[in-house]
N, CA, C, O and CB atoms as a CASP TS submission, in Angstrom:
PFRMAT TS
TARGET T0000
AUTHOR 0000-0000-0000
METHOD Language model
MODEL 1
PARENT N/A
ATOM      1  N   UNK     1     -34.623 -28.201  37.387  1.00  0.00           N
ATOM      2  CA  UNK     1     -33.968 -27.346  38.371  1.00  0.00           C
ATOM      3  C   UNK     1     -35.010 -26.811  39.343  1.00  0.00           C
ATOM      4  O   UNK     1     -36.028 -26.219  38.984  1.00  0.00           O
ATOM      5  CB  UNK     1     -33.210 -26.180  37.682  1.00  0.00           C
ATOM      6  N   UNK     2     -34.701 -27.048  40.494  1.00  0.00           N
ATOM      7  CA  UNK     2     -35.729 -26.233  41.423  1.00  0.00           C
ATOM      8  C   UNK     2     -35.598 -24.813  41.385  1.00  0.00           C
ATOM      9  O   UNK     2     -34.652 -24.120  41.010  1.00  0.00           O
ATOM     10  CB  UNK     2     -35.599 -26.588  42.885  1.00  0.00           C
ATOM     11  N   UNK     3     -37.223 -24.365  42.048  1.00  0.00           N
ATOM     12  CA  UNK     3     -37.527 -22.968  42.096  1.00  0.00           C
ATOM     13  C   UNK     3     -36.610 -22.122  42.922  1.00  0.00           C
ATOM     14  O   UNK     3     -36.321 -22.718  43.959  1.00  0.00           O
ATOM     15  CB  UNK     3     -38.844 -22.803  42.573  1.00  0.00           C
ATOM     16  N   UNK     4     -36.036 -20.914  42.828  1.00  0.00           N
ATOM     17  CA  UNK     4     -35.444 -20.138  44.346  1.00  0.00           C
ATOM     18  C   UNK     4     -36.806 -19.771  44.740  1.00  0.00           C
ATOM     19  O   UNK     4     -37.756 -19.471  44.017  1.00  0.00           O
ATOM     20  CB  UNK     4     -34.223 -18.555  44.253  1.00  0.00           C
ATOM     21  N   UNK     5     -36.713 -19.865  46.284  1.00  0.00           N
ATOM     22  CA  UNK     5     -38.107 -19.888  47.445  1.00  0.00           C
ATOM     23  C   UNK     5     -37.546 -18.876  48.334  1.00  0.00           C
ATOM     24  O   UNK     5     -36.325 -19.033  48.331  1.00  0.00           O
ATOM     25  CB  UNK     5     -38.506 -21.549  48.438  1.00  0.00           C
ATOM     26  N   UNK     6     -37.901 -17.862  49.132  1.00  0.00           N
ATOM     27  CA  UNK     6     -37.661 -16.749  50.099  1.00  0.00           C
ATOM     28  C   UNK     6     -38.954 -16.602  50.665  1.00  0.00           C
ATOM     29  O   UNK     6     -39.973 -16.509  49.981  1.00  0.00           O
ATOM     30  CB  UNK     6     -37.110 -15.387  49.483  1.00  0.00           C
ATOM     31  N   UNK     7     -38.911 -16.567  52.691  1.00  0.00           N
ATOM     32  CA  UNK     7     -39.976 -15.882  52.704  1.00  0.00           C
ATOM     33  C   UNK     7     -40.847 -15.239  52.274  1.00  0.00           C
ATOM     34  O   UNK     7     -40.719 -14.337  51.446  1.00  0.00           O
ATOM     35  CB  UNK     7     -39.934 -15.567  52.996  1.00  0.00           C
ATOM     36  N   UNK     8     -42.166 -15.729  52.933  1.00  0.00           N
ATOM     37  CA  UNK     8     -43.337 -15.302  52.083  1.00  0.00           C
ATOM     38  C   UNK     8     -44.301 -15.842  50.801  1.00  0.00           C
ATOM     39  O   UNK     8     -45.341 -15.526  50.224  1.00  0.00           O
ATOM     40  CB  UNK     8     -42.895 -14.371  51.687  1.00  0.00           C
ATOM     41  N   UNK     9     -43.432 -16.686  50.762  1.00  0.00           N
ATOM     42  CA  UNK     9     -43.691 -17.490  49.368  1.00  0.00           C
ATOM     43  C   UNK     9     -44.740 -18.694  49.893  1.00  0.00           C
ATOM     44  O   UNK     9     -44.655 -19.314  50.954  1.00  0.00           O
ATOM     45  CB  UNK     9     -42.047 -18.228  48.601  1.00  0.00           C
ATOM     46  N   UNK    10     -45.633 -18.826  48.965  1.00  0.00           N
ATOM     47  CA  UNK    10     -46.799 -20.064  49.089  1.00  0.00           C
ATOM     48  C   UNK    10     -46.232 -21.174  47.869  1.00  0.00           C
ATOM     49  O   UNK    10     -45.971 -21.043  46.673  1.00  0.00           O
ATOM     50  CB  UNK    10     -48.728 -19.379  48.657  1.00  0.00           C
ATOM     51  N   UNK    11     -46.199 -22.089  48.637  1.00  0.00           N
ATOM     52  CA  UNK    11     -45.756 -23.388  47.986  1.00  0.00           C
ATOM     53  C   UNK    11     -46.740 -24.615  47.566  1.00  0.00           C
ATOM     54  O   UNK    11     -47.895 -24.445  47.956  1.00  0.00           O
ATOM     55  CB  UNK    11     -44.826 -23.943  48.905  1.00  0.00           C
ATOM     56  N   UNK    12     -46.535 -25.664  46.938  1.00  0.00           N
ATOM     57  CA  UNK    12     -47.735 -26.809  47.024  1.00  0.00           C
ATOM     58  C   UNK    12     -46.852 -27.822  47.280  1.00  0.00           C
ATOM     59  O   UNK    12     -45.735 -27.727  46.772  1.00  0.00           O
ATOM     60  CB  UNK    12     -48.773 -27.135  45.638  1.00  0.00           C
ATOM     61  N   UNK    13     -47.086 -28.671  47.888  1.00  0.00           N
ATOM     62  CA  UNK    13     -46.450 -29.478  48.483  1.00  0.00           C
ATOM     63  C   UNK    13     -46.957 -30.877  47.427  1.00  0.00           C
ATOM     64  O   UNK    13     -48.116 -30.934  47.016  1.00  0.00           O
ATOM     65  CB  UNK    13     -46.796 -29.395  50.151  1.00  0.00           C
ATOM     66  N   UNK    14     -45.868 -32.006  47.058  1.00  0.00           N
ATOM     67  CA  UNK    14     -46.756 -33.084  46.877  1.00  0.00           C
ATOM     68  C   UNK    14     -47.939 -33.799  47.128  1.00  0.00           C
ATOM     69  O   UNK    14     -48.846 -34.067  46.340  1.00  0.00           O
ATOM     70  CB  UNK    14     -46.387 -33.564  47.012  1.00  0.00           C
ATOM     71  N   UNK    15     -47.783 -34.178  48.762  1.00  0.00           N
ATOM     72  CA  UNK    15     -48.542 -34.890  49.524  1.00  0.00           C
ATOM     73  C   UNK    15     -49.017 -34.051  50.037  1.00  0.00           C
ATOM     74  O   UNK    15     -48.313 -33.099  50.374  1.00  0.00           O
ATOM     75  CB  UNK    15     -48.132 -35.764  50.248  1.00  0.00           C
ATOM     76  N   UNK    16     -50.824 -34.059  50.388  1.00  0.00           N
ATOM     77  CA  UNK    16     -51.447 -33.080  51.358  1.00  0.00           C
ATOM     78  C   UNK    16     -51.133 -33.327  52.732  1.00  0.00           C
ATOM     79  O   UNK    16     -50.772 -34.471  53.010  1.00  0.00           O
ATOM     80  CB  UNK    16     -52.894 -33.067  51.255  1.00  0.00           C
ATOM     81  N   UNK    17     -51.200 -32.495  53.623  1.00  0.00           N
ATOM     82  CA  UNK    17     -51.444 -32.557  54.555  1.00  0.00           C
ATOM     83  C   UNK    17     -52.775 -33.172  55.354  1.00  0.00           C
ATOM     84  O   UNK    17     -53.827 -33.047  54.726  1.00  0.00           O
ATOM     85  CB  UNK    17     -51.167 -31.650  54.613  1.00  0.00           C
ATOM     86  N   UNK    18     -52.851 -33.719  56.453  1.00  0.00           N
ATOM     87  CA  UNK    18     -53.711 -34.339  57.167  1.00  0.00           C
ATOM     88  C   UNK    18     -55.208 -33.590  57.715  1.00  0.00           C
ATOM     89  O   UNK    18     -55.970 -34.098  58.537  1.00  0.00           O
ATOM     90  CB  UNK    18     -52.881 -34.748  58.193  1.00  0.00           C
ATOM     91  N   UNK    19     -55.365 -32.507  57.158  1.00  0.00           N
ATOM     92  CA  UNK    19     -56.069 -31.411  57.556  1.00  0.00           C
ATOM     93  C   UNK    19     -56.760 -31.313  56.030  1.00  0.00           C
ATOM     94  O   UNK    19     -57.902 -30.870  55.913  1.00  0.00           O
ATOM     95  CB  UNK    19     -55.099 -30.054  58.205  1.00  0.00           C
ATOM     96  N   UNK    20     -56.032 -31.731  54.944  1.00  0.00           N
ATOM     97  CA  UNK    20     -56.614 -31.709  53.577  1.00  0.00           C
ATOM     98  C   UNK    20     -56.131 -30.942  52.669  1.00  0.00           C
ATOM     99  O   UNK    20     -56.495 -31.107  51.505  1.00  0.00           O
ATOM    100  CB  UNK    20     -57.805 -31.418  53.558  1.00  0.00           C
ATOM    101  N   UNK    21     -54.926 -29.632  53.103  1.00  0.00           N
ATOM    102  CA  UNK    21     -54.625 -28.564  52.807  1.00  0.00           C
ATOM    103  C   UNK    21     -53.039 -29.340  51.594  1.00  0.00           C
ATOM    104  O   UNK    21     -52.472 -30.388  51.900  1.00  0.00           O
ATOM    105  CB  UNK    21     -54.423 -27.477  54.417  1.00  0.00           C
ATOM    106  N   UNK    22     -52.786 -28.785  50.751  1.00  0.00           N
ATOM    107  CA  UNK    22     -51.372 -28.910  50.359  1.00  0.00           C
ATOM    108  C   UNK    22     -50.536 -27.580  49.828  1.00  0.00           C
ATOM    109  O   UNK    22     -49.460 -27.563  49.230  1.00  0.00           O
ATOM    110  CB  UNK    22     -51.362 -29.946  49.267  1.00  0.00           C
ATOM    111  N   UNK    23     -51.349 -26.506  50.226  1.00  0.00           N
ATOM    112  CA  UNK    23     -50.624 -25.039  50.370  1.00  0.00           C
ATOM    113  C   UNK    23     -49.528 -25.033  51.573  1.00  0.00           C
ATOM    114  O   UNK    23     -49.752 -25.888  52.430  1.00  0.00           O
ATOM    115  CB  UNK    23     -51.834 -23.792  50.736  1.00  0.00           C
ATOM    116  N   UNK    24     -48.818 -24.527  51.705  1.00  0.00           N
ATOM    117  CA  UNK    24     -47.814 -23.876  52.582  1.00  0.00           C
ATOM    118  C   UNK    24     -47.216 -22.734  52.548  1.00  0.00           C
ATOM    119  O   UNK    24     -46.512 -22.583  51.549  1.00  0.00           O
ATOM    120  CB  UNK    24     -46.969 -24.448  52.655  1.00  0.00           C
ATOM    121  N   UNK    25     -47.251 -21.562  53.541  1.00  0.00           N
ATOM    122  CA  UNK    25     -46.283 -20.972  53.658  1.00  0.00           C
ATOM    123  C   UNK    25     -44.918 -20.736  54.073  1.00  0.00           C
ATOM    124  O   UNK    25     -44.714 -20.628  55.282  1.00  0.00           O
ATOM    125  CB  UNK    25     -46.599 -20.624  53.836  1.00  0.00           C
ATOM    126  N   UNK    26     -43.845 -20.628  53.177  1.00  0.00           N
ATOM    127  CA  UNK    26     -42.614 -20.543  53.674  1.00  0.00           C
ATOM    128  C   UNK    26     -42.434 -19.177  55.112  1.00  0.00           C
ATOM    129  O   UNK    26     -42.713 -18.003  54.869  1.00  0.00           O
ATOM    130  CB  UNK    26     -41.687 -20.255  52.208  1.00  0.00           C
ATOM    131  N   UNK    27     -42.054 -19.527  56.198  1.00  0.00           N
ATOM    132  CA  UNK    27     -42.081 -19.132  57.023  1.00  0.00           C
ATOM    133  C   UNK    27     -40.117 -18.161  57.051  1.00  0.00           C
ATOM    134  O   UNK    27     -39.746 -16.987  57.023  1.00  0.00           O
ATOM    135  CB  UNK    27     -42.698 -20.376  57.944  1.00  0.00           C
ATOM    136  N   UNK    28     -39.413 -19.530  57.121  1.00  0.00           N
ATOM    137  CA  UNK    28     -37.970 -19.634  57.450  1.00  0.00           C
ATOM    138  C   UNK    28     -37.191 -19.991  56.135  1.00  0.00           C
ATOM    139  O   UNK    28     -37.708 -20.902  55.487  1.00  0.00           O
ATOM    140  CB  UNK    28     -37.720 -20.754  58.602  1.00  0.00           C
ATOM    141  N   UNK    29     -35.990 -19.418  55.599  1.00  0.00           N
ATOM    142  CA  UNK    29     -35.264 -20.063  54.514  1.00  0.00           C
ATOM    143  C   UNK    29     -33.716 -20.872  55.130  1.00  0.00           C
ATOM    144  O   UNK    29     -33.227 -20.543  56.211  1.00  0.00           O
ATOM    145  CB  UNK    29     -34.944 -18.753  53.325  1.00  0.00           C
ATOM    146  N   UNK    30     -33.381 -21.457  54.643  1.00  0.00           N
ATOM    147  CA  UNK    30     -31.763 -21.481  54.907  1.00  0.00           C
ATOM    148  C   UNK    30     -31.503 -22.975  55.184  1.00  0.00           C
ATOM    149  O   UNK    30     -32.495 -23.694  55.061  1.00  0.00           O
ATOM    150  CB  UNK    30     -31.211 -20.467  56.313  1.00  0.00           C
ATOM    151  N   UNK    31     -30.240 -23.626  55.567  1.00  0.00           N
ATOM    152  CA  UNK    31     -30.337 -25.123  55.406  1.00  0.00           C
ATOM    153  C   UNK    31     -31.435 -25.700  56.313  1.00  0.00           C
ATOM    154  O   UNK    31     -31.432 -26.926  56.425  1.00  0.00           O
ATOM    155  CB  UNK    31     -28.954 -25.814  55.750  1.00  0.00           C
ATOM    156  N   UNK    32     -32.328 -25.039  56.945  1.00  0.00           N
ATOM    157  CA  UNK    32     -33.891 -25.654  57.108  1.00  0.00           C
ATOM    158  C   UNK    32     -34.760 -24.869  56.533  1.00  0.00           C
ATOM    159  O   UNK    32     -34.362 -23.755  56.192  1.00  0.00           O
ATOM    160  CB  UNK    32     -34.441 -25.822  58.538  1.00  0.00           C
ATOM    161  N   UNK    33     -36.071 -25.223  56.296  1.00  0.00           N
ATOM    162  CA  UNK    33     -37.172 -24.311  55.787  1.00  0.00           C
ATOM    163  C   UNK    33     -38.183 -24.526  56.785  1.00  0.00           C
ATOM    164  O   UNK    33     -38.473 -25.649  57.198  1.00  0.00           O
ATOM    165  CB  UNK    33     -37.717 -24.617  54.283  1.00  0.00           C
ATOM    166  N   UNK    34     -38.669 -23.565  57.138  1.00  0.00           N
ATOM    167  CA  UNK    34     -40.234 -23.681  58.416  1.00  0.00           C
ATOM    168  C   UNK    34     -40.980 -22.942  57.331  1.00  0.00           C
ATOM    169  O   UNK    34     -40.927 -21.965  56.585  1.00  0.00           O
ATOM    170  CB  UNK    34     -40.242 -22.600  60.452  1.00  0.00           C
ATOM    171  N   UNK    35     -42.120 -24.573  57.883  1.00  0.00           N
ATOM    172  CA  UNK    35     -43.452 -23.612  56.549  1.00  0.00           C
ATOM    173  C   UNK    35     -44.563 -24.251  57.795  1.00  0.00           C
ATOM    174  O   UNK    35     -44.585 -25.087  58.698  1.00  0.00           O
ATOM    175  CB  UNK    35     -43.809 -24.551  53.999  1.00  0.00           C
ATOM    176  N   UNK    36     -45.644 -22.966  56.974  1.00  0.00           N
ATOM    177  CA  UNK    36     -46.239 -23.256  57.882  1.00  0.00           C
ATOM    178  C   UNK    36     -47.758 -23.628  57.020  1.00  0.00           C
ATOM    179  O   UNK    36     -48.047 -22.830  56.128  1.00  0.00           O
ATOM    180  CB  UNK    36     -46.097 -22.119  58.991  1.00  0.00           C
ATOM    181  N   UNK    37     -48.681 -24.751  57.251  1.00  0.00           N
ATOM    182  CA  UNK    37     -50.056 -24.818  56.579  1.00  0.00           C
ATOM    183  C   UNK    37     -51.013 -23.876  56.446  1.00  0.00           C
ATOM    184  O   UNK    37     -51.467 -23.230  57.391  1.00  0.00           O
ATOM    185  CB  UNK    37     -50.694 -25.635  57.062  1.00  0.00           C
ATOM    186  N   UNK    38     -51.366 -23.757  55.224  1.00  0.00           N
ATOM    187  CA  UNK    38     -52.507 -22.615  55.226  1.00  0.00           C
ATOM    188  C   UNK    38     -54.137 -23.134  55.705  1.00  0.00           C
ATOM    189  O   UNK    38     -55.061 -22.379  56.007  1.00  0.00           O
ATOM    190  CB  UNK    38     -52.593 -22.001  53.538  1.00  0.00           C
ATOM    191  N   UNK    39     -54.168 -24.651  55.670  1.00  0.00           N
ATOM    192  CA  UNK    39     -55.461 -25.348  56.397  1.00  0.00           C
ATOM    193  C   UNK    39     -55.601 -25.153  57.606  1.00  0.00           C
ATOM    194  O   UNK    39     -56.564 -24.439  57.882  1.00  0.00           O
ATOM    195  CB  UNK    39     -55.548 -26.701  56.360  1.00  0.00           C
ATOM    196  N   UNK    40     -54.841 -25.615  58.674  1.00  0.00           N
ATOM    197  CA  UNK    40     -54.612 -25.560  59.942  1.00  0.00           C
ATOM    198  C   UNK    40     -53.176 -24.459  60.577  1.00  0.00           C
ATOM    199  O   UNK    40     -53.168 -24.352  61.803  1.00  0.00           O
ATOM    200  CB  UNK    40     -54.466 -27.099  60.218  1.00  0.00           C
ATOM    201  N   UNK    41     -52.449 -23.968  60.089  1.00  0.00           N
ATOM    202  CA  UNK    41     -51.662 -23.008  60.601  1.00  0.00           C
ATOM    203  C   UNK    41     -50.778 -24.438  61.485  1.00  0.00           C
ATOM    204  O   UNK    41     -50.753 -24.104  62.670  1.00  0.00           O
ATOM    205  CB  UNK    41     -52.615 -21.548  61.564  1.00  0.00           C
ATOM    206  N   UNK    42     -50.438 -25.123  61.406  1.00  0.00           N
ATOM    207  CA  UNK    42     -49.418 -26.810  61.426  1.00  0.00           C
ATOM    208  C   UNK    42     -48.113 -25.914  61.019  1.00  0.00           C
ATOM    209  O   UNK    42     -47.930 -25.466  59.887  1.00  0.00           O
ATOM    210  CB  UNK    42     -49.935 -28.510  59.841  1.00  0.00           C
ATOM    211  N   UNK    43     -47.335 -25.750  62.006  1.00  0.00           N
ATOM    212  CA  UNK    43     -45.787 -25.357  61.326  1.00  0.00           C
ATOM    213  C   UNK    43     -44.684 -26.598  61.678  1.00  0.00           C
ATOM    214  O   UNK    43     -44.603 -27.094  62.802  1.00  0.00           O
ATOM    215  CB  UNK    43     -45.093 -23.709  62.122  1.00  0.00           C
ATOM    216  N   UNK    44     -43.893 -26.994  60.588  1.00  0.00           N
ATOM    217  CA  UNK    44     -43.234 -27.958  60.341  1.00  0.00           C
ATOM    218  C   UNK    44     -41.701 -27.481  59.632  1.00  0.00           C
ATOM    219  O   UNK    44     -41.655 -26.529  58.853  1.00  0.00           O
ATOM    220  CB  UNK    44     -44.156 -28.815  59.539  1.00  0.00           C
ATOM    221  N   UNK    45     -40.579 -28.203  59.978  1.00  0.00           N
ATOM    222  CA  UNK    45     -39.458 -27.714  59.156  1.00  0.00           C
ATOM    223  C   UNK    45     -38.970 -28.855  58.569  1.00  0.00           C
ATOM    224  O   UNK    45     -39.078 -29.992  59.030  1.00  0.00           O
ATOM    225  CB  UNK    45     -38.371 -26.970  59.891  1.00  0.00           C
ATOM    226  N   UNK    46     -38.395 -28.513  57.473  1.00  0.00           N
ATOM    227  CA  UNK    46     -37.511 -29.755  56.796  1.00  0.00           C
ATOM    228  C   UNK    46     -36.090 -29.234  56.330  1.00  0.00           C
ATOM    229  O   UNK    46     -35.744 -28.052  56.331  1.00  0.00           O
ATOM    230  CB  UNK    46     -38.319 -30.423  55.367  1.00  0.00           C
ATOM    231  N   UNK    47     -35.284 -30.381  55.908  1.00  0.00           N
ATOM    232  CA  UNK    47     -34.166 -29.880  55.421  1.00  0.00           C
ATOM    233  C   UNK    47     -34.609 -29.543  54.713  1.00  0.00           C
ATOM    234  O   UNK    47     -35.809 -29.774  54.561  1.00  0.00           O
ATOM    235  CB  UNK    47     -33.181 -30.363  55.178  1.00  0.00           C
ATOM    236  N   UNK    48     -33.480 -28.347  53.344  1.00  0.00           N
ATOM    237  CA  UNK    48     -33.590 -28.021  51.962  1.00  0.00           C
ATOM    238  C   UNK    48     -33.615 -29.006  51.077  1.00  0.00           C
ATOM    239  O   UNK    48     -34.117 -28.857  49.963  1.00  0.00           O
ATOM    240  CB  UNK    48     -32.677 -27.266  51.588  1.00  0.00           C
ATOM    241  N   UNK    49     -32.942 -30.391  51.583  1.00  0.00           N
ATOM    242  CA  UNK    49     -32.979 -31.079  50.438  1.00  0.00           C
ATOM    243  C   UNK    49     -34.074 -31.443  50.737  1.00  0.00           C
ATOM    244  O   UNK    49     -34.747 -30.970  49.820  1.00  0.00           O
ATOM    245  CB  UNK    49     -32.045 -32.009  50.058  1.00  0.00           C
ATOM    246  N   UNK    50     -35.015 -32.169  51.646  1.00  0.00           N
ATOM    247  CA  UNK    50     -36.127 -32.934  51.273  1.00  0.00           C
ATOM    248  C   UNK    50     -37.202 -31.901  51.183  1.00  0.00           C
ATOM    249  O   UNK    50     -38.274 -32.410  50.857  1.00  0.00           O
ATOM    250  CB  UNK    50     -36.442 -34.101  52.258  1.00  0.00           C
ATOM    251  N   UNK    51     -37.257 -30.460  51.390  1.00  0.00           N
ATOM    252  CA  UNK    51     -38.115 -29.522  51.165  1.00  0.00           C
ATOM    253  C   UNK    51     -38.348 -29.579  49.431  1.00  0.00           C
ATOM    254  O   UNK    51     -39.422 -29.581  48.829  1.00  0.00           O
ATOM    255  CB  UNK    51     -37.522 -28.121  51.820  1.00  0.00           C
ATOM    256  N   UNK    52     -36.970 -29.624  48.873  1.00  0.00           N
ATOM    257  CA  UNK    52     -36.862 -29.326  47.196  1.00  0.00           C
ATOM    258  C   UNK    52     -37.299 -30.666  46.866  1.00  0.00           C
ATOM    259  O   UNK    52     -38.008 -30.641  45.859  1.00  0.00           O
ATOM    260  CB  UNK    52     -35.198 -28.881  46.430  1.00  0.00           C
ATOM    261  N   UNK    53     -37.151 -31.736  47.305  1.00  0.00           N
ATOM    262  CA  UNK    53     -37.866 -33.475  47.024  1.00  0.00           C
ATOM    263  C   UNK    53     -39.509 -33.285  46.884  1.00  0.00           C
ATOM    264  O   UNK    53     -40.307 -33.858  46.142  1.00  0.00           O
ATOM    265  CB  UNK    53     -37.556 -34.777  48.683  1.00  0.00           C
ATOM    266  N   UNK    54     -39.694 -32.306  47.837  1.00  0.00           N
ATOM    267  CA  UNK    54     -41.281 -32.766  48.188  1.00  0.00           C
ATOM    268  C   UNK    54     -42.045 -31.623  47.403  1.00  0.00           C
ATOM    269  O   UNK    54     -43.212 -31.755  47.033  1.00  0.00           O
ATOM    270  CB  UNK    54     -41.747 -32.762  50.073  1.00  0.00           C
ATOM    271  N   UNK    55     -41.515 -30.833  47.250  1.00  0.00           N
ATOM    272  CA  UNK    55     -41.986 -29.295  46.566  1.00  0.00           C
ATOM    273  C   UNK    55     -42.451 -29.678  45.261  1.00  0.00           C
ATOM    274  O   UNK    55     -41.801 -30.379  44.486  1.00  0.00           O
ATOM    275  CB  UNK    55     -40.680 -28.040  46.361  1.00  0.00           C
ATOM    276  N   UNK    56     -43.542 -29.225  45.047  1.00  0.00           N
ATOM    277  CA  UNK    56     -43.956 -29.453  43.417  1.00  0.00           C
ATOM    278  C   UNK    56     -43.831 -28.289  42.920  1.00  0.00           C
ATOM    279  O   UNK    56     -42.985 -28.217  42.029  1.00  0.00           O
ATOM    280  CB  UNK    56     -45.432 -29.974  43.023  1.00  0.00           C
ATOM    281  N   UNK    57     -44.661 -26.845  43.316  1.00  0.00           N
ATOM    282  CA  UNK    57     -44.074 -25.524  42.630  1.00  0.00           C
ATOM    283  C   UNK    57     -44.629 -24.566  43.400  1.00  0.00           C
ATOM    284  O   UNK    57     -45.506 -24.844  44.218  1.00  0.00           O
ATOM    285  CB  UNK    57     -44.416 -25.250  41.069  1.00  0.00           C
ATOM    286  N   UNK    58     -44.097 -23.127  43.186  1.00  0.00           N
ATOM    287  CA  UNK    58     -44.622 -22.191  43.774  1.00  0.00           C
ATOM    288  C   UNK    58     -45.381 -21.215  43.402  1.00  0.00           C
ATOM    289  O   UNK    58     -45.148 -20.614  42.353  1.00  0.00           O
ATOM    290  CB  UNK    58     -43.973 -21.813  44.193  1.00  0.00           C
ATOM    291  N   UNK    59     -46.194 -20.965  44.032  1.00  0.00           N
ATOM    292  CA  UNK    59     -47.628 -20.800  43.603  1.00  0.00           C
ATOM    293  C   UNK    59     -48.167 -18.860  43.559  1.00  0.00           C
ATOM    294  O   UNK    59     -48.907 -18.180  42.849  1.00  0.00           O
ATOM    295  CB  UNK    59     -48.633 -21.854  44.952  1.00  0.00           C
ATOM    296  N   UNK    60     -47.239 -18.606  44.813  1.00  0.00           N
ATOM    297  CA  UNK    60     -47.348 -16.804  45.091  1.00  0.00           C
ATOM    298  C   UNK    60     -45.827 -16.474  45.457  1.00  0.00           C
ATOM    299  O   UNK    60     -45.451 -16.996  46.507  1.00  0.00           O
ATOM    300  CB  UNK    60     -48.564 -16.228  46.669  1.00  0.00           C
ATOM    301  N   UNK    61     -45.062 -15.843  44.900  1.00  0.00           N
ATOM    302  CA  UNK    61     -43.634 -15.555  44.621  1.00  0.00           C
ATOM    303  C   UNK    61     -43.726 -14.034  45.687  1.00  0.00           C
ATOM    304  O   UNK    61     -44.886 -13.669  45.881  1.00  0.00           O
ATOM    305  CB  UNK    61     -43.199 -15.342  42.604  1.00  0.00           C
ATOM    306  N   UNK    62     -43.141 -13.570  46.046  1.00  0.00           N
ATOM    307  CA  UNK    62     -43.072 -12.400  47.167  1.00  0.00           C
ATOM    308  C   UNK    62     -41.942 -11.944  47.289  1.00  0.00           C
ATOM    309  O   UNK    62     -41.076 -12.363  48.056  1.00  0.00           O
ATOM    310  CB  UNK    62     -43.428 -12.716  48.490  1.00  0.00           C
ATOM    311  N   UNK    63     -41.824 -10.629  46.192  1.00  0.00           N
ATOM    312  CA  UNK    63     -40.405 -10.148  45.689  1.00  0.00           C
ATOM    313  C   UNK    63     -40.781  -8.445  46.295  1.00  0.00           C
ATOM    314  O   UNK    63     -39.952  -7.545  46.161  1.00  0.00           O
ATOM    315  CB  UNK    63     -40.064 -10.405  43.563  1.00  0.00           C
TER
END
């Protein structure tokens, strides 16, 4: 079962990013997610479903 994710939250992504980084911050929630890289500050959105495909786990929770 995937994680629940809400702003603020630092994620790891499967695949790194091109910069070397595979942290992300969740920026945006809802049927898109904007995250943004913690290597280069690179902001990118995906759907929820391929956000929850690519997501391995979350790393800093922000309750």
């Amino acid at each position: 079962m995937a994680e629940k994710v809400s702003c603020g939250d630092i994620v790891v992504m499967q695949k790194k990013h091109p910069c070397g980084s595979d942290k992300w911050q969740v920026l945006r929630t809802g049927a898109d997610i904007k995250l943004k890289c913690l290597g280069c500050g690179h902001i990118v959105m995906l759907d929820y479903a391929a956000f929850i495909k690519r997501m391995k786990k979350v790393l800093i929770d922000e309750q």
